[in-house]
C-alpha positions as CSV (number, residue, x, y, z in Angstrom):
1,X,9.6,142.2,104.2
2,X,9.9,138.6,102.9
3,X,13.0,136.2,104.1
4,X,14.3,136.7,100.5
5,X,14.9,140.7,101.4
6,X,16.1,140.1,104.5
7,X,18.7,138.1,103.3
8,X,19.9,140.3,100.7
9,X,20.0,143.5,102.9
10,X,21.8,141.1,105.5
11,X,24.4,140.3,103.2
12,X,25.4,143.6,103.1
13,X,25.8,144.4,106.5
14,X,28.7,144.6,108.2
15,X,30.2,141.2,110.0
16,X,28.0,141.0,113.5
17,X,29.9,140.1,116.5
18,X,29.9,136.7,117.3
19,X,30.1,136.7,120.9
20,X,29.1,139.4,123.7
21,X,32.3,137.8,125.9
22,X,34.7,138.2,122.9
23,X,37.4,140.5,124.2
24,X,37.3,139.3,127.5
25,X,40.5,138.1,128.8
26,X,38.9,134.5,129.8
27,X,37.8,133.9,126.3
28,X,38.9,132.7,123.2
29,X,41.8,132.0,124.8
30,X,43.1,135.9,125.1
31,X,45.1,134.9,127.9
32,X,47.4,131.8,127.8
33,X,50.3,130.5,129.4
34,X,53.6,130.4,126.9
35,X,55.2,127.1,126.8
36,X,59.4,127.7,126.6
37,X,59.9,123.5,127.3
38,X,62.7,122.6,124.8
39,X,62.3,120.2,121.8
40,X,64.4,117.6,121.0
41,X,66.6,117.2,117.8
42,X,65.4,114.1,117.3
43,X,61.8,115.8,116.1
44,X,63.5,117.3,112.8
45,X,66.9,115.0,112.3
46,X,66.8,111.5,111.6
47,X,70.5,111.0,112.8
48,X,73.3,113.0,114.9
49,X,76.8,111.6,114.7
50,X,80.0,112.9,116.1
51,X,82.6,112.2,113.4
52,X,86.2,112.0,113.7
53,X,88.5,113.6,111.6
54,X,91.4,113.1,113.1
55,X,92.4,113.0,116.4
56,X,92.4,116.8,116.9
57,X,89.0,117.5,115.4
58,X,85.3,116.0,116.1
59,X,82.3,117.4,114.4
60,X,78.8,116.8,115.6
61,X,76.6,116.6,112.4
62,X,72.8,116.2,111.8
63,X,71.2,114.3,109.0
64,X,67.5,114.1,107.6
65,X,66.7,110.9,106.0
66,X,67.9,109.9,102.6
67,X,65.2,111.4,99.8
68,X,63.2,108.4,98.3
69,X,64.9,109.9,94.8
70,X,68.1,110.9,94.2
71,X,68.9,114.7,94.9
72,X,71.4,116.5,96.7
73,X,72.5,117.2,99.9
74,X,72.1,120.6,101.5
75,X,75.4,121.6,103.5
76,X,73.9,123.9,106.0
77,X,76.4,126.3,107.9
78,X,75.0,128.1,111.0
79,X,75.9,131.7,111.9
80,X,78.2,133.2,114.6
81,X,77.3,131.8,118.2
82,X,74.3,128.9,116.5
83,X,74.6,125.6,116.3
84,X,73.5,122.9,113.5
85,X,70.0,122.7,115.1
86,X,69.5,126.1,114.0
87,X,68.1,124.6,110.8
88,X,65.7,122.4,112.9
89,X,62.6,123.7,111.2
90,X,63.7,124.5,107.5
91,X,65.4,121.1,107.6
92,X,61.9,120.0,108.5
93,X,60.1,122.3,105.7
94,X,62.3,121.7,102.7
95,X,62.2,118.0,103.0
96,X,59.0,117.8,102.4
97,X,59.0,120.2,99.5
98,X,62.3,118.7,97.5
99,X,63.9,115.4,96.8
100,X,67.2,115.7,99.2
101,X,69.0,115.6,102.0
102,X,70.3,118.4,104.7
103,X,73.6,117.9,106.7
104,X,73.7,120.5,109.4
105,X,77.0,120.8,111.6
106,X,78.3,122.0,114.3
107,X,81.4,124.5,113.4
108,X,84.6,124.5,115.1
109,X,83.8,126.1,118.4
110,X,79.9,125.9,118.7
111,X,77.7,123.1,119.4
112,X,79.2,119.6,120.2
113,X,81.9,120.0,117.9
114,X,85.7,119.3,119.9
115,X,88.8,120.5,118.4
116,X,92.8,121.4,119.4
117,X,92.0,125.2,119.4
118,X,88.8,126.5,119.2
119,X,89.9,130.0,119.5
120,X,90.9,129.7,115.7
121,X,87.9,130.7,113.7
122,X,89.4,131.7,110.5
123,X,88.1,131.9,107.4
124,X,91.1,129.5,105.9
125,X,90.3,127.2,109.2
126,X,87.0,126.8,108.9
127,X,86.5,126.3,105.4
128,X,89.7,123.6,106.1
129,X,87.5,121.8,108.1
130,X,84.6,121.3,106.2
131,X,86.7,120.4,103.4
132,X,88.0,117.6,105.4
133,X,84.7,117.0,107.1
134,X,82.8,116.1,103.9
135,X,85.8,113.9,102.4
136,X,85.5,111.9,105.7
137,X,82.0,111.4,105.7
138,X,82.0,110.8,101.8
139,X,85.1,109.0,101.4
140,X,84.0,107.5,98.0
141,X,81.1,108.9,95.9
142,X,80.5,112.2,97.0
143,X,77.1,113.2,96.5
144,X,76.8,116.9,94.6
145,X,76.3,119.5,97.8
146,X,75.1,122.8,97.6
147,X,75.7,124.9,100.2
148,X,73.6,127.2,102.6
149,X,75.0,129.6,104.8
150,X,73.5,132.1,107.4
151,X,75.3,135.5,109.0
152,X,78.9,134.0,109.4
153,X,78.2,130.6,107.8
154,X,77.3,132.5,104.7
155,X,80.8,133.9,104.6
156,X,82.7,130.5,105.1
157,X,80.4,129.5,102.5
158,X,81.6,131.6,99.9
159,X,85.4,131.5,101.4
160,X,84.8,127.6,101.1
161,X,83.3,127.6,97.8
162,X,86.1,130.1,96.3
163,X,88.9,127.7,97.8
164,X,87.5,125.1,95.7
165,X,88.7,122.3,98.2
166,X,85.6,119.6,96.4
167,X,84.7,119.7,92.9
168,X,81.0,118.2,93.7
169,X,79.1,122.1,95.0
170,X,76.4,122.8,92.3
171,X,75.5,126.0,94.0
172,X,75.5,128.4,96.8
173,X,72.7,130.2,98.9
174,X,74.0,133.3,101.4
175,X,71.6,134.5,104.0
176,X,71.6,137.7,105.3
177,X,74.9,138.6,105.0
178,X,76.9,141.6,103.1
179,X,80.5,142.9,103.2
180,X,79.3,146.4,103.1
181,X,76.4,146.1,105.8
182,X,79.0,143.8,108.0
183,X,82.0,145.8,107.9
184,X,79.7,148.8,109.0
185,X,78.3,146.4,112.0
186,X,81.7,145.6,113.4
187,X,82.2,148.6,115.2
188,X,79.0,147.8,117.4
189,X,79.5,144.3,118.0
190,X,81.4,144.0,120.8
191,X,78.2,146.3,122.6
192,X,75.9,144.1,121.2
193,X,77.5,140.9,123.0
194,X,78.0,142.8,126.3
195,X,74.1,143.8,126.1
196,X,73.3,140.0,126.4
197,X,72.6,138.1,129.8
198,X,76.0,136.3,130.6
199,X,73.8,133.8,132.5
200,X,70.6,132.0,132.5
201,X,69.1,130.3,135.5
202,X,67.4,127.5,133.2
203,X,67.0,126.0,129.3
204,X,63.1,127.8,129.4
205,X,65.1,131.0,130.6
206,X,67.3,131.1,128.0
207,X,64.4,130.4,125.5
208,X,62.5,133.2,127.2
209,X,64.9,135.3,126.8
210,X,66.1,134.6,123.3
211,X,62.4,135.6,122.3
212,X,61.7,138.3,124.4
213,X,64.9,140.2,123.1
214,X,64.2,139.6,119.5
215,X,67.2,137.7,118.4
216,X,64.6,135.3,117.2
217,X,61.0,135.9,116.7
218,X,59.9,132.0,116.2
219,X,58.6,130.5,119.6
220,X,59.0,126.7,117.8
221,X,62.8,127.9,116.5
222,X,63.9,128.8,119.3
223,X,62.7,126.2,121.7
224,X,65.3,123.6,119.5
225,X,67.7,126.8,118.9
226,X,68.7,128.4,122.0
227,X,69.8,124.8,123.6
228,X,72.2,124.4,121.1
229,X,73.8,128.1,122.3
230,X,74.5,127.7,125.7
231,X,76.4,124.9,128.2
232,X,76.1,124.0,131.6
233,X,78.4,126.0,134.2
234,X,79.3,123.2,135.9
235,X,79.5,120.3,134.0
236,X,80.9,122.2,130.7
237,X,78.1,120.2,128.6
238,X,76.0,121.5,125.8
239,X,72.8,122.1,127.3
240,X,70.6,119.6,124.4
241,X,72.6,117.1,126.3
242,X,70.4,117.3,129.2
243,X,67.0,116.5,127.4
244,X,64.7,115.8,127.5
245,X,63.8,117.9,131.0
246,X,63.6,115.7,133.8
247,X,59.5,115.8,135.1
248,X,60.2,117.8,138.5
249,X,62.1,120.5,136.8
250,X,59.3,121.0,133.7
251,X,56.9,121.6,136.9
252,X,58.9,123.9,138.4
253,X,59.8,125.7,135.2
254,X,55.6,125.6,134.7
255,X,55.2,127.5,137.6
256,X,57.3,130.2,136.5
257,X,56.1,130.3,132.8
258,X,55.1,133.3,131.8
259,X,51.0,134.3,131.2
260,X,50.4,136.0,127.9
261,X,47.3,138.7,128.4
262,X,46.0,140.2,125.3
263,X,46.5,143.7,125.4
264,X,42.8,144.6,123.8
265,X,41.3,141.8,126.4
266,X,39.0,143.2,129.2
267,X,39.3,141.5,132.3
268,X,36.7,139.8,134.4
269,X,35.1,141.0,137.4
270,X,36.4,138.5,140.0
271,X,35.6,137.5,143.4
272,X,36.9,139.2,146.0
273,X,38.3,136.2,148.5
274,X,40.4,138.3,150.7
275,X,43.5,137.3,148.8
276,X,45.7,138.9,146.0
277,X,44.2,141.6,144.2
278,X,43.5,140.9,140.1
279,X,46.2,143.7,139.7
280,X,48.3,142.3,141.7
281,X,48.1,138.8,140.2
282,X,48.4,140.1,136.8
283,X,51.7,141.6,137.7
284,X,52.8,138.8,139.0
285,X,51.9,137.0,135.6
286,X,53.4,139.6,133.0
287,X,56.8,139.8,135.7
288,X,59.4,138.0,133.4
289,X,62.1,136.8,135.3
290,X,65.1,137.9,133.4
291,X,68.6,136.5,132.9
292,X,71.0,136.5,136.1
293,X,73.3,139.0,136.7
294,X,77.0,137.7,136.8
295,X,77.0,137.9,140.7
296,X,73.9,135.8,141.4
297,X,76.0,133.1,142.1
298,X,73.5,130.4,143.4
299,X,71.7,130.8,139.8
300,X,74.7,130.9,137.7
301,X,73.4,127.4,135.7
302,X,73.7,128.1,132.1
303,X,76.1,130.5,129.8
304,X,77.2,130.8,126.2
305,X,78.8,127.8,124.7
306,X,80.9,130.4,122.9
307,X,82.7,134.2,123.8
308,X,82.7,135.7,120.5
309,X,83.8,138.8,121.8
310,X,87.5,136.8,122.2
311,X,86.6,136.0,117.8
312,X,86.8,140.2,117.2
313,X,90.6,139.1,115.3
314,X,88.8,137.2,112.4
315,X,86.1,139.4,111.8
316,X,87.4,141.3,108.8
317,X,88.6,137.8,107.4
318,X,85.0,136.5,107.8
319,X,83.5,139.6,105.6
320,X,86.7,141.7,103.6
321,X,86.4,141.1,99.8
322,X,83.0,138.9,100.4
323,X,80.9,140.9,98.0
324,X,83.3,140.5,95.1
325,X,84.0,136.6,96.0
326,X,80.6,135.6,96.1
327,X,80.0,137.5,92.3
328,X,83.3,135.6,91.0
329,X,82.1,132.3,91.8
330,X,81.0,130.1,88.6
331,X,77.9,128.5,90.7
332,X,74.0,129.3,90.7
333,X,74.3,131.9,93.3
334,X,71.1,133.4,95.6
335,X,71.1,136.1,98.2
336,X,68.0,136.2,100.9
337,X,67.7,139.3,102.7
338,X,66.0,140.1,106.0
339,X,66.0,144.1,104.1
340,X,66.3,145.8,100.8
341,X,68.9,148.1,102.3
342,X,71.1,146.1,103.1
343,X,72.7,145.5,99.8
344,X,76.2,147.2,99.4
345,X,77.2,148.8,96.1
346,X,79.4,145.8,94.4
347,X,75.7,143.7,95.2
348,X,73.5,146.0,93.8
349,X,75.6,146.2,90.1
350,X,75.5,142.4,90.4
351,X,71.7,142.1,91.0
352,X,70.9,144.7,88.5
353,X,73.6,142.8,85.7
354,X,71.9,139.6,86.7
355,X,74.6,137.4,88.3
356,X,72.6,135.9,90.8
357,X,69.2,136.0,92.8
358,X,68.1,137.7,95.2
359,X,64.7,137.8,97.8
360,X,63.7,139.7,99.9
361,X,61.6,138.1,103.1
362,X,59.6,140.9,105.0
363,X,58.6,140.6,109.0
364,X,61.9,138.5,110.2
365,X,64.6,139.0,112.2
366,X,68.3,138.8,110.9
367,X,67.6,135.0,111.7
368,X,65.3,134.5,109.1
369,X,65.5,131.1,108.5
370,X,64.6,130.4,112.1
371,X,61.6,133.4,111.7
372,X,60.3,132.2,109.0
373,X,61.2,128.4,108.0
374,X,58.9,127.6,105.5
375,X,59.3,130.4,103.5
376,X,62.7,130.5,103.0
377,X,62.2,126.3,102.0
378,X,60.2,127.7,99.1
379,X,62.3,129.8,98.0
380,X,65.2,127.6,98.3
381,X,62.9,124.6,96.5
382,X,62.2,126.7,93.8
383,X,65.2,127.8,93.2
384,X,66.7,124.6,93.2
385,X,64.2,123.2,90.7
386,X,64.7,125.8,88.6
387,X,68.2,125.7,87.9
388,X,67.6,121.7,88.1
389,X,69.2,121.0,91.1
390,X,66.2,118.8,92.5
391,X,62.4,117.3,91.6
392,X,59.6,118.5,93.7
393,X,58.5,116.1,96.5
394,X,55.4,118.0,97.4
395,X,53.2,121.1,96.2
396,X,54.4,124.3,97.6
397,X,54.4,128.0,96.4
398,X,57.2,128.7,94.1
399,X,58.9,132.4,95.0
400,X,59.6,134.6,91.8
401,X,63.0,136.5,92.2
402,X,61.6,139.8,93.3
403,X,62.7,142.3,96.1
């Protein structure tokens, strides 16, 4: 057979394995050690400020640099229990993609943001407050904003937008959030917060945690994230204030950190040393060490920055007449789901009449833009350039309004 035969017949072959040791825990990096060390704001935000309103109300905000062409700024409201920094990553993405600039706060309540009564999360009180936010920070000129809101932030920014406190918003995008699907979720809520940890022993615990339970599915999200959720026990602080880690407590962390084993991997034989066992090791490695219980006292380091069990009053505020609000408002309007279903009757008339745009993004949690950052970026660019909102800084894929 010449080499010309043999390389036809070989091409159609099946792939060959490339390795005898692939599948071997050892190799290819199969099994690898998680890293849960915290990032820093400063990574995605060119400046944090705390600005004064007046001398009951201070809002910690976070800005990206000023776009080298003029464009707008993307106000970017965080959900129930978040922080600013939840927007770390798309902040990050959509920067690069579009000509503008995000401001990402901290609502009354979360974050660093200090107010008179933080207990009050209204609709009419928050949507006061970044009213008066944005007319304190743009005093003069104020730039034309459009607004981004996720869970609860995407209800305040249609309540806000309806109020018509600024004439500047040029349009509006909601994320993952629906009067029908919300008023159906109440009723579990207050299970769902008792199900979480009221404690964490460490930052890297929390972060553990916050991806082992789901409630987001990004490693790189959550490691800026879950340090804008939770304060110190005993000093009261946000936990970002106490980063970066200090060297002897990223060691000890390390030797707690969790070992990842692929679940296909074959293990090694090992040598036997007349120490641990393999199986014994490896249960030490997959053990997570999970949030405190409320009477582990000594470890009691870390809890939410906010109880939003004590927020139950303004619940129905946040979501009653939402659906019919958001379809009333004379802006580009766009809806990103986490699901199909979770559009409620007055939505799905709208969609099919056309009154505003809607995606769909597959494999995410109900954070999405923390799941999956650069995706909702291009949808969000494209968007935005198509209703000429913005110029393209960058190539990207542009998203077609599908479901």
């Amino acid at each position: 057979m010449s080499n010309l035969q043999r390389t036809m017949l070989k091409g159609r072959l099946p792939p060959t394995i490339p390795s005898s040791r692939i599948g071997r825990s050892d190799s290819f990096k199969k099994s690898r050690v998680r890293d849960f060390k915290p990032s820093l704001w400063s990574e995605f935000f060119d400046e944090k400020d705390d600005v004064v309103v007046d001398e009951k109300r201070t809002f910690r905000i976070y800005l990206t640099k000023q776009p080298e062409k003029p464009g707008p700024v993307l106000l970017l409201l965080h959900g129930g229990g978040y922080s600013g920094l939840t927007w770390a990553h798309f902040c990050m993405e959509i920067t690069n993609m579009i000509h503008c600039q995000c401001l990402s706060i901290d609502l009354r309540g979360h974050g660093d943001t200090q107010t008179d009564d933080e207990d009050d999360l209204s609709a009419d009180t928050l949507a006061k407050d970044i009213g008066d936010l944005l007319l304190k920070i743009y005093p003069a000129n104020m730039p034309p904003i459009y607004i981004v809101g996720h869970s609860m932030g995407g209800a305040i920014a249609v309540h806000f937008a309806s109020m018509e406190l600024i004439s500047n918003i040029i349009g509006i995008t909601v994320i993952d959030v629906v009067e029908g699907t919300a008023m159906e979720a109440l009723a579990s809520m207050q299970s769902f917060l008792r199900s979480r940890p009221q404690y964490f022993k460490s930052i890297p615990n929390a972060i553990e945690w916050c991806i082992r339970s789901g409630q987001i599915r990004n490693l790189d999200s959550a490691k800026i994230s879950m340090p804008g959720q939770i304060i110190n026990c005993t000093t009261k602080k946000l936990a970002t204030n106490e980063l970066p880690l200090a060297e002897d407590d990223e060691e000890t962390e390390a030797a707690g950190t969790t070992k990842y084993i692929h679940p296909f991997s074959i293990s090694e034989d090992e040598e036997v040393t007349g120490e641990t066992t393999p199986t014994e090791v490896n249960k030490k490695e997959l053990d997570f060490k999970k949030p405190l219980a409320s009477h582990d006292e000594n470890n009691k380091k870390y809890t939410w920055r906010i109880d939003l069990s004590k927020s139950e009053k303004y619940w129905i505020g946040w979501f009653s007449g939402l659906s019919e609000k958001f379809l009333n408002l004379r802006l580009p309007k766009q809806l990103l789901l986490a699901s199909i279903d979770g559009l409620d009757k007055a939505l799905t008339v709208g969609q099919m009449q056309g009154r505003f745009q809607m995606q769909v993004l597959a494999r995410c949690g109900h954070a999405v833009h923390e799941d999956r950052p650069h995706e909702v970026a291009e949808v969000l660019s494209g968007y935005l350039i198509r209703n000429r909102c913005a110029e393209a800084a960058g190539d990207f894929r542009c998203h077609l309004p599908a479901c």
